[in-house]
Short mmCIF file of the C-alpha atoms (twelve columns), coordinates in Angstrom:
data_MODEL
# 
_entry.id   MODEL 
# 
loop_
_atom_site.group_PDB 
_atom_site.id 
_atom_site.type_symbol 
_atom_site.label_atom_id 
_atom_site.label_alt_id 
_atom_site.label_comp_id 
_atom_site.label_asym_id 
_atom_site.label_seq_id 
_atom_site.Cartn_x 
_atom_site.Cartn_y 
_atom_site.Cartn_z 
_atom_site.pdbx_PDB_model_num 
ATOM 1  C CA . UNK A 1  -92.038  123.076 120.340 1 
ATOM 2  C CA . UNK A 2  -90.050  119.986 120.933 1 
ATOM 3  C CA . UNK A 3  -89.914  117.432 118.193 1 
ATOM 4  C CA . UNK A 4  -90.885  114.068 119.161 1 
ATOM 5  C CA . UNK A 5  -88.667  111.160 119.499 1 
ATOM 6  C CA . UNK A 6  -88.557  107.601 117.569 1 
ATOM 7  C CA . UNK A 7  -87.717  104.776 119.000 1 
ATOM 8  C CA . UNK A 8  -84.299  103.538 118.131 1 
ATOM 9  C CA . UNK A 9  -84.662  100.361 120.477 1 
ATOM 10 C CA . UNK A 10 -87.364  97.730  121.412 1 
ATOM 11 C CA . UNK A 11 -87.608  96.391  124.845 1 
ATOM 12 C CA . UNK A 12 -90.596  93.899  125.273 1 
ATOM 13 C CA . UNK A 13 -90.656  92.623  128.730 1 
ATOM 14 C CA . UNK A 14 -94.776  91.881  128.845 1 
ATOM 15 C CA . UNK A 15 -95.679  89.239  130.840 1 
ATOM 16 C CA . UNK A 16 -92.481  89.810  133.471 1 
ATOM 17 C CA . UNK A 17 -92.949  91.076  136.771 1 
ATOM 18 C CA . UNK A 18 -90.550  92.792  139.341 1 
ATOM 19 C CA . UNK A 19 -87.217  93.394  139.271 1 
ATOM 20 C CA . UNK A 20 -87.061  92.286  135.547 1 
ATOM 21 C CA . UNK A 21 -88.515  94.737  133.389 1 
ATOM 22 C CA . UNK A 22 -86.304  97.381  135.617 1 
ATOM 23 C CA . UNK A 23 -83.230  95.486  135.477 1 
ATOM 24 C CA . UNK A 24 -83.603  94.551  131.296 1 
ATOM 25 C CA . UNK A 25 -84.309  98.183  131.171 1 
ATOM 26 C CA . UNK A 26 -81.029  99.235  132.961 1 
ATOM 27 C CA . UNK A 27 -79.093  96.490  131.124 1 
ATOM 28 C CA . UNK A 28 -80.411  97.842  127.572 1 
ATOM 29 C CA . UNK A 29 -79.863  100.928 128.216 1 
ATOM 30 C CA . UNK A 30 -76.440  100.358 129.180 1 
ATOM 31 C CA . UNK A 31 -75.256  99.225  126.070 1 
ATOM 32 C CA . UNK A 32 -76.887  101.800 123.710 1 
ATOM 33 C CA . UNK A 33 -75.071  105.275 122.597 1 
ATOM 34 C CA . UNK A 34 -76.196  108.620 123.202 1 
ATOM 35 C CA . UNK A 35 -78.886  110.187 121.726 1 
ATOM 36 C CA . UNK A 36 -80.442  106.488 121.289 1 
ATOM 37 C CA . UNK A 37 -83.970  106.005 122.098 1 
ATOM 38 C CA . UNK A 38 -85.364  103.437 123.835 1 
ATOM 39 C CA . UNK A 39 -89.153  102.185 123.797 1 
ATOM 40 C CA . UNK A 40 -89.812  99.934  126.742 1 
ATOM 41 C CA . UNK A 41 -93.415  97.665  126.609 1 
ATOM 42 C CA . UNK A 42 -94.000  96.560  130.231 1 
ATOM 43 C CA . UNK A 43 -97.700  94.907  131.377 1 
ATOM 44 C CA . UNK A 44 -96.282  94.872  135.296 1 
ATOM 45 C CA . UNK A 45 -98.124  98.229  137.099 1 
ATOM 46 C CA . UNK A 46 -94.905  98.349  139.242 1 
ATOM 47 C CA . UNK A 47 -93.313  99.928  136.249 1 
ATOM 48 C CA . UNK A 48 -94.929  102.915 136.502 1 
ATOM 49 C CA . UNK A 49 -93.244  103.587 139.681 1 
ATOM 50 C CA . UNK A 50 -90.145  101.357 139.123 1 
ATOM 51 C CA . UNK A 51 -88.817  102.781 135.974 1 
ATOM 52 C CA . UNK A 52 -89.128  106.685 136.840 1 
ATOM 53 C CA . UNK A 53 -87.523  105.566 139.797 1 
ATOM 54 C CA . UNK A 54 -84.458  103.796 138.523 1 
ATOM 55 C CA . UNK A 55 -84.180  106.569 135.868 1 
ATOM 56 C CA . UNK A 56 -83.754  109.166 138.566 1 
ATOM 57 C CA . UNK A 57 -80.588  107.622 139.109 1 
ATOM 58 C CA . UNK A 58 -78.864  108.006 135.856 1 
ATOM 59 C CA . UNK A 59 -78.480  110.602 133.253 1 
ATOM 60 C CA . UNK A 60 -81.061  109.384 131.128 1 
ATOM 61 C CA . UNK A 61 -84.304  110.908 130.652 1 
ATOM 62 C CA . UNK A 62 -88.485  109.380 130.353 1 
ATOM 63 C CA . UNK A 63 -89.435  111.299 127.099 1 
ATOM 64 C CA . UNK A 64 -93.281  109.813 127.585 1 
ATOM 65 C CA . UNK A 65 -95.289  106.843 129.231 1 
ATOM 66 C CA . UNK A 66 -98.284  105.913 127.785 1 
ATOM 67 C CA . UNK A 67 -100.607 103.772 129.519 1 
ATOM 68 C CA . UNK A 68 -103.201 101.162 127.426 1 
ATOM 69 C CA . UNK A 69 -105.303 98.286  128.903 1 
ATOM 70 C CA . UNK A 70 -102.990 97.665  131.415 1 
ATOM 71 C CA . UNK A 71 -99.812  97.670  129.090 1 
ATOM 72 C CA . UNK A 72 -97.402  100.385 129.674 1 
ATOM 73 C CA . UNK A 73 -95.094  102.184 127.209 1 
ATOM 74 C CA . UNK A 74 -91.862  103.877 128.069 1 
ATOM 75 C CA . UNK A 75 -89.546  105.892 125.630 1 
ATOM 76 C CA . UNK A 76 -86.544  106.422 127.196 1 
ATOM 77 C CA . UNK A 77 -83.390  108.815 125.756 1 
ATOM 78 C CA . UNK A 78 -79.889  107.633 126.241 1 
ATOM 79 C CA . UNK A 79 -77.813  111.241 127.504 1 
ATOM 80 C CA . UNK A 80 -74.683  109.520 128.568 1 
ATOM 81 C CA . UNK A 81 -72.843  106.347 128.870 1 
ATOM 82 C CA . UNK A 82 -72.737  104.747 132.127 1 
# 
């Protein structure tokens, strides 16, 4: 069984729309170590496509999304330094 992951990081980005959640994400999670966790709050629907997407471009991987009257929650592992 894998053990779940805390946050180690807060990025609130509700109420911001496309490209910013994606590009605050990227920038956050550029200046965090390894093994850092990062919890993402996004309200922008695009995100749900946006974020995987981005992610699939770096090292780092989407431990969970949870989804909850249209806010969206992203917790996102740090696995190397870009």
């Amino acid at each position: 069984m894998v053990e779940a992951k805390d946050a180690t990081h807060l990025l609130d980005v509700l109420g911001f729309f496309c490209p910013v959640p994606v590009a605050e994400a990227k920038q956050a999670l550029s200046n965090m170590n390894v093994g850092s966790v990062l919890q993402v709050l996004a309200s922008d629907p695009e995100t749900l496509h946006d974020i995987p997407l981005m992610l699939g471009r770096t090292p780092h991987e989407l431990l969970s999304v949870e989804s909850n009257e249209g806010e969206y929650a992203f917790l996102i592992e740090v696995k190397a330094n870009e």
